[in-house]
C-alpha positions as CSV (number, residue, x, y, z in Angstrom):
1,X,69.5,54.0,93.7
2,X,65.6,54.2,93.6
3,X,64.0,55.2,97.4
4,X,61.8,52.4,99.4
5,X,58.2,54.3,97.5
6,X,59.7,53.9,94.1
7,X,60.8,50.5,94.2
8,X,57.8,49.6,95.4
9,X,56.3,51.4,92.6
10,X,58.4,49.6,90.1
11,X,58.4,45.9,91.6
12,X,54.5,46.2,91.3
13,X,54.6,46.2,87.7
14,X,56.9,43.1,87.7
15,X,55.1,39.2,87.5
16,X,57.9,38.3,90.4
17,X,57.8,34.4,89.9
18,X,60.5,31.6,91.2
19,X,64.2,32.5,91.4
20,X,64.8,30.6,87.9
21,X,61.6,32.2,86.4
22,X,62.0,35.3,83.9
23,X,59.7,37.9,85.9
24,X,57.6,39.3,83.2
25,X,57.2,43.1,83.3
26,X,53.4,44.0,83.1
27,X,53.6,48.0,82.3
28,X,54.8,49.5,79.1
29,X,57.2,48.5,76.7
30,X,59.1,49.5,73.8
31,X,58.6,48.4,70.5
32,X,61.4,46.1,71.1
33,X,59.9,44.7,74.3
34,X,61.9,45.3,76.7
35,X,59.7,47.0,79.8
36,X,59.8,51.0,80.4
37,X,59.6,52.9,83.7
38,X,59.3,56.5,83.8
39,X,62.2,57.9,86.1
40,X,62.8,61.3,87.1
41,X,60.9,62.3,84.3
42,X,62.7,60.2,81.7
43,X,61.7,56.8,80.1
44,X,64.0,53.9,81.3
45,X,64.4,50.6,80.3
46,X,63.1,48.2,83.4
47,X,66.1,45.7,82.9
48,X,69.0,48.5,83.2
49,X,67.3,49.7,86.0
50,X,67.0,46.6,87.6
51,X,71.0,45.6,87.2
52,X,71.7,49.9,88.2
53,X,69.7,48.8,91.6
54,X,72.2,46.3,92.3
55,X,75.5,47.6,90.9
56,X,74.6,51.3,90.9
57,X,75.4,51.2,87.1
58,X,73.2,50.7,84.6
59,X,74.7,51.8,81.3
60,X,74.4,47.9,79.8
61,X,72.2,45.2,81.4
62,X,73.2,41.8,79.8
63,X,70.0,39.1,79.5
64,X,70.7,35.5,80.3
65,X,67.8,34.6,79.2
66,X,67.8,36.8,76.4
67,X,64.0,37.8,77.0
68,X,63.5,41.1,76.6
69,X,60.7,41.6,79.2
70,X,62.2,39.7,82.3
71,X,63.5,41.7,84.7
72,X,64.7,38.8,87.1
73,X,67.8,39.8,89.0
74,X,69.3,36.7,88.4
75,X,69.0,36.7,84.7
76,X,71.0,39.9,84.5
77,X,74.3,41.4,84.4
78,X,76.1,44.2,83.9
79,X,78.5,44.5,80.8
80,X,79.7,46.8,78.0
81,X,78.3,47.0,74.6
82,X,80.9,45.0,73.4
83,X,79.5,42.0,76.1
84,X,76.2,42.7,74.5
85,X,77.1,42.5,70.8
86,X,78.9,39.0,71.2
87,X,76.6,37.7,73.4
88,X,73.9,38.8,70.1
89,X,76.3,36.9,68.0
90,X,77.1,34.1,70.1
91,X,73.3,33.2,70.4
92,X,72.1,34.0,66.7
93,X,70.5,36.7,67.4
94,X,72.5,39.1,64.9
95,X,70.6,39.0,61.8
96,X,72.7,40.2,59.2
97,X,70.9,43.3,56.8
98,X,72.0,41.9,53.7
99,X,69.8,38.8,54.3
100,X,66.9,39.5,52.0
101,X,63.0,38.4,53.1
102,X,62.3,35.6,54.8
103,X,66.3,34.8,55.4
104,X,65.9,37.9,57.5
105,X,64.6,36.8,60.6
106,X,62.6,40.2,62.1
107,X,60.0,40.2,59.3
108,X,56.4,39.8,59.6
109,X,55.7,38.7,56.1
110,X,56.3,35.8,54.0
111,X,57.0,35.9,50.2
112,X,54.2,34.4,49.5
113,X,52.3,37.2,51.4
114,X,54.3,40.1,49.8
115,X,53.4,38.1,46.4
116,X,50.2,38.2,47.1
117,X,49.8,42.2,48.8
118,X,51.2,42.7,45.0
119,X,48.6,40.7,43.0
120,X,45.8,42.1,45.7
121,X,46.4,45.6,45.0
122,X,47.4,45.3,41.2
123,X,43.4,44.0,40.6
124,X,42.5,48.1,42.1
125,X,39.9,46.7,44.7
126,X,42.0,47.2,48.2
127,X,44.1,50.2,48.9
128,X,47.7,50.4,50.2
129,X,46.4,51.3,53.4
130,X,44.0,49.0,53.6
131,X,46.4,46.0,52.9
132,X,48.6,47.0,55.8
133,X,46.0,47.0,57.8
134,X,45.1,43.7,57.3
135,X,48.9,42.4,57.2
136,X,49.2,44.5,60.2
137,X,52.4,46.7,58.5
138,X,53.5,50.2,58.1
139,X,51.3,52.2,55.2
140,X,55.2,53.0,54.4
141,X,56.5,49.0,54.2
142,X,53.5,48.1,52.0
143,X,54.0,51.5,49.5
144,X,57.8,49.9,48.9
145,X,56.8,46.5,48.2
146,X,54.2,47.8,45.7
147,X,57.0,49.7,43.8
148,X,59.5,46.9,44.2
149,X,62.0,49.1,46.6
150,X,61.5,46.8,49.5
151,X,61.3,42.6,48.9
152,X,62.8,43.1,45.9
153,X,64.3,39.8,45.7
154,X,60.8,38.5,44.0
């Protein structure tokens, strides 16, 4: 349980809206969005804490919503990693690894824009790193598209 000064500390970084709202969490996040709080020294995610204020657990908080960032009370739940795995499948949000490009769901590029990352940097007047810059990628992602180990399906 967090004392009166730190939840106070925490609810200010929380856009508290209507009880149907997702409440947005303002402060940082992971790269997966959901919100982080820093908690006897340790990063925490905001929505386990939110479910561990109101159950005392806070081992798996379960989205209704299925927004990474809320932390509304009412849009989460407690549950166990199994709970959280069909709820992913349930609601298509499993994306299955052997789905290649597009098909995959969590990419940022197109084929047509890893077709043309590989015709840009074939004519020698862009580098690697400055293609994923501008297609705002890893150095790393753009290297394996280059030399056809990633996107290989093209």
């Amino acid at each position: 349980m967090m004392s009166s000064e730190l939840g106070e500390r925490f609810w200010s970084k929380v856009d508290v809206g209507g009880p149907d709202d997702c409440w947005e969490w303002q402060a940082g996040r992971h790269a997966d969005g959901y919100g982080q709080f820093k908690l006897d020294g340790k990063m925490q995610g905001a929505h386990r804490l939110v479910v561990g204020l109101r159950t005392g657990d806070e081992e798996y908080a379960l989205h209704s919503c299925d927004w990474p960032p809320c932390c509304n009370p009412a849009h989460l739940s407690l549950g166990t990693h199994q709970d959280n795995m069909d709820q992913m499948v349930a609601r298509g949000r499993h994306v299955a690894m052997s789905q290649p490009g597009e098909e995959h769901g969590q990419v940022k590029l197109t084929d047509t824009k890893v077709l043309e990352i590989r015709a840009r940097y074939a004519t020698g007047q862009i580098t690697q790193r400055g293609l994923a810059s501008q297609y705002d990628v890893a150095l790393s992602l753009i290297s394996r598209i280059i030399n056809r180990k990633s996107w290989t399906h093209i």
